[in-house]
C-alpha positions as CSV (number, residue, x, y, z in Angstrom):
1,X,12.5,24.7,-30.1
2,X,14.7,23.5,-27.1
3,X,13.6,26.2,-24.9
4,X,10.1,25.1,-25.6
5,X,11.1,21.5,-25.1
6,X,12.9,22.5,-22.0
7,X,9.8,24.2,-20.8
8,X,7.3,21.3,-21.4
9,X,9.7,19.1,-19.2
10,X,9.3,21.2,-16.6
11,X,5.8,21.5,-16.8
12,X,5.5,17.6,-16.3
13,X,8.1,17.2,-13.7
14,X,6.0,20.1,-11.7
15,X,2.5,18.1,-12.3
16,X,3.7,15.3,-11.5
17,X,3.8,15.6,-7.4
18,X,6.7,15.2,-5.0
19,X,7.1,11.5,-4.2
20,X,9.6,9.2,-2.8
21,X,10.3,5.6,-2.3
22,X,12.8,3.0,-0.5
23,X,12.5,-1.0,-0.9
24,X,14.8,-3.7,0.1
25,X,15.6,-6.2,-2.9
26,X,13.6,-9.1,-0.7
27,X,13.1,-12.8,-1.3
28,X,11.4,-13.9,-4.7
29,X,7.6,-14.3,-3.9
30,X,6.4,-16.5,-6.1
31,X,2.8,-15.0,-7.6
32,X,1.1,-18.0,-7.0
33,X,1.4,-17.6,-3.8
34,X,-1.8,-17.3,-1.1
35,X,-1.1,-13.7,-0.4
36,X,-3.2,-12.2,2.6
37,X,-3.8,-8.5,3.1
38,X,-4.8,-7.9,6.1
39,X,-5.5,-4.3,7.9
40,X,-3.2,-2.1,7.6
41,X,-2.2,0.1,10.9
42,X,-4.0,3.0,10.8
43,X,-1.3,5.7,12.5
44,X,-2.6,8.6,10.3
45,X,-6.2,10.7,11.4
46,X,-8.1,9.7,8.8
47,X,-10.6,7.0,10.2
48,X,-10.2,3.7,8.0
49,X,-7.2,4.7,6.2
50,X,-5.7,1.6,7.2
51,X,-8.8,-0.7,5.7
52,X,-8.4,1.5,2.6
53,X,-5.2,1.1,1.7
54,X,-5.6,-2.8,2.2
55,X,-8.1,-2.8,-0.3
56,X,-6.7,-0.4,-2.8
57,X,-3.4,-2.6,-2.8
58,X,-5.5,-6.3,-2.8
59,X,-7.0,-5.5,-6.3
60,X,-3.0,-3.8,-7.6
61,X,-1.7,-7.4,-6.7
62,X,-4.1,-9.1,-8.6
63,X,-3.9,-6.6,-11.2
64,X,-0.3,-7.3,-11.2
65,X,-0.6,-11.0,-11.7
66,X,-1.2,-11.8,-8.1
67,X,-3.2,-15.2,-8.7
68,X,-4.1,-16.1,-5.4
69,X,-4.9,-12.9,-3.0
70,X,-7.7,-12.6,-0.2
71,X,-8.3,-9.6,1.6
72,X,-8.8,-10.0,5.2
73,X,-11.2,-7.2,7.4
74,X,-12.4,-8.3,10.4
75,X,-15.9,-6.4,11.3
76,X,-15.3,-4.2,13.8
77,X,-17.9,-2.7,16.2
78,X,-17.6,0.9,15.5
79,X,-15.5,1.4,12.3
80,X,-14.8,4.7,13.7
81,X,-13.0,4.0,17.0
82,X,-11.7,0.2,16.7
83,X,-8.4,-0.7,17.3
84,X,-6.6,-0.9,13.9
85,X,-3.6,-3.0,15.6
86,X,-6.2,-5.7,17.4
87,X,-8.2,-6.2,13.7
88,X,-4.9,-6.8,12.4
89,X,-4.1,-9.5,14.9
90,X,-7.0,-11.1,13.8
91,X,-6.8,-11.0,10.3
92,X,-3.2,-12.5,10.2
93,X,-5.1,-14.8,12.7
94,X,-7.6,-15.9,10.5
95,X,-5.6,-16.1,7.5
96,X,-3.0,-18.5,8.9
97,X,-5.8,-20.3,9.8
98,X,-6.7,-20.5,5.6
99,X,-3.6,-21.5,5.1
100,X,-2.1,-18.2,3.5
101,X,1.5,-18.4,2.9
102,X,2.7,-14.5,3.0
103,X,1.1,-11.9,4.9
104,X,0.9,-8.1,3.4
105,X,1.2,-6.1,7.0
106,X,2.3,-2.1,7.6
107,X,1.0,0.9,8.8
108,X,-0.6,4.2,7.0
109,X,1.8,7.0,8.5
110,X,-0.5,9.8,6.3
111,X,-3.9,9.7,4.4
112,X,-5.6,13.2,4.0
113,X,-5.9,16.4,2.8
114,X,-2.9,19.1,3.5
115,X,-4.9,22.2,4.6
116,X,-3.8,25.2,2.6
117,X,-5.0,27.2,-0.5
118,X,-5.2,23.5,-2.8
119,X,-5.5,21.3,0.0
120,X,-3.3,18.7,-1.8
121,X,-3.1,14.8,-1.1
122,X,-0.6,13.3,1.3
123,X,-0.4,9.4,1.4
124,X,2.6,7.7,3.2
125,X,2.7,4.2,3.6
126,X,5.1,1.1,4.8
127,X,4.4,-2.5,3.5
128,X,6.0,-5.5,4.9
129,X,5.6,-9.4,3.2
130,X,6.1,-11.6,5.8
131,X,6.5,-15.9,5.3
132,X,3.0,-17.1,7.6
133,X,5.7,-20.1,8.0
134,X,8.2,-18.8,11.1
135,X,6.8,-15.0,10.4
136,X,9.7,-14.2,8.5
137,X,10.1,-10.5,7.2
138,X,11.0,-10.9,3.4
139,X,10.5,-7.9,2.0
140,X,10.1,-4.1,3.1
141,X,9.2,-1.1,1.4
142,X,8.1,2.5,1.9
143,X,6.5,5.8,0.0
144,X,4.8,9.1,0.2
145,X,3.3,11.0,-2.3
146,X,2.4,14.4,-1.6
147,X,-0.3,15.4,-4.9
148,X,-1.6,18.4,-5.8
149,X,-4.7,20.5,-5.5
150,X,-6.8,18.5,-8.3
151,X,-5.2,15.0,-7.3
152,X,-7.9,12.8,-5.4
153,X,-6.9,11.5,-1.8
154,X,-7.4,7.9,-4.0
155,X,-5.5,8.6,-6.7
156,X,-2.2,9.8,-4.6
157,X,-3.0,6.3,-2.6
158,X,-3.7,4.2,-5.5
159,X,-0.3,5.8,-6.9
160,X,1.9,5.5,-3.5
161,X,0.8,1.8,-3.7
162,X,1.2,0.7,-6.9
163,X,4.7,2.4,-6.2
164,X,5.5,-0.1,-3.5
165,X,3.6,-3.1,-5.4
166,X,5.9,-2.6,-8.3
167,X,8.8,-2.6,-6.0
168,X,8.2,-6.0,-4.5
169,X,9.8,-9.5,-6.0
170,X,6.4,-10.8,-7.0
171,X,7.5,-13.7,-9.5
172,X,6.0,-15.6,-12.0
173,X,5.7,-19.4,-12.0
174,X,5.2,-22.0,-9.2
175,X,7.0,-22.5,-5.7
């Protein structure tokens, strides 16, 4: 019975994937908050990954309890070769503009396929929530996920995400 237990344990630790994940403790962000998530920077080689992962993580806030989030993408001209870094300047733009009071930044480090046999996920990924008011950093966090050979490219991201997401000091009630 224990070895079977033992074995069954294993099995799940194995299916689950390797991740990891580091966060600061940050400053209480209250979920009422305007949040804005803009583009992320795109540093991996999957076109988009970037515009993405800001969408996948908009609809885990609100999810979350996230009352107030907007999800800023500025059009670019060809979505394959625009500058990830400029459409985020814009976007932060744009949403200080709307008055937003925290900005959801960071960069995509990996978003693909491992080649290989499986051709498993890998999804890396660094969020920063910075105060629009004096761009202050107030929290920090980071993960990677590599899945395996029947995970979905989405579902490794949506995971890595909600990682970081559930990290953060989103708190309920009023500023």
């Amino acid at each position: 019975m224990i070895k079977r237990q033992l074995t069954l344990w294993l099995a799940l630790a194995l299916l689950a994937g390797c991740s990891v994940i580091q966060s600061q403790d940050g400053e209480p962000v209250p979920d009422d908050s305007k949040l804005a998530v803009v583009p992320l920077n795109n540093l991996s080689q999957t076109p988009q990954a970037g515009d993405q992962a800001a969408s996948v993580l908009s609809a885990i806030l609100r999810a979350n309890g996230a009352e107030q989030v907007r999800l800023y993408l500025p059009d670019g001209e060809n979505p394959l070769v625009y500058e990830s870094r400029q459409r985020q300047r814009e976007a932060i733009e744009e949403a200080t503009r709307d008055g937003a009071d925290f900005i959801l930044t960071g960069t995509v480090d990996e978003w693909r396929y491992k080649s290989g046999l499986d051709g498993e996920p890998a999804v890396g990924v660094t969020l920063e929530v910075r105060r629009v008011q004096g761009n202050q950093l107030v929290w920090s966090g980071t993960s990677a996920r590599t899945g395996w050979g029947r995970e979905s490219l989405s579902v490794a991201g949506h995971k890595v995400l909600q990682k970081l997401v559930d990290a953060m000091p989103l708190v309920s009630g009023s500023r």
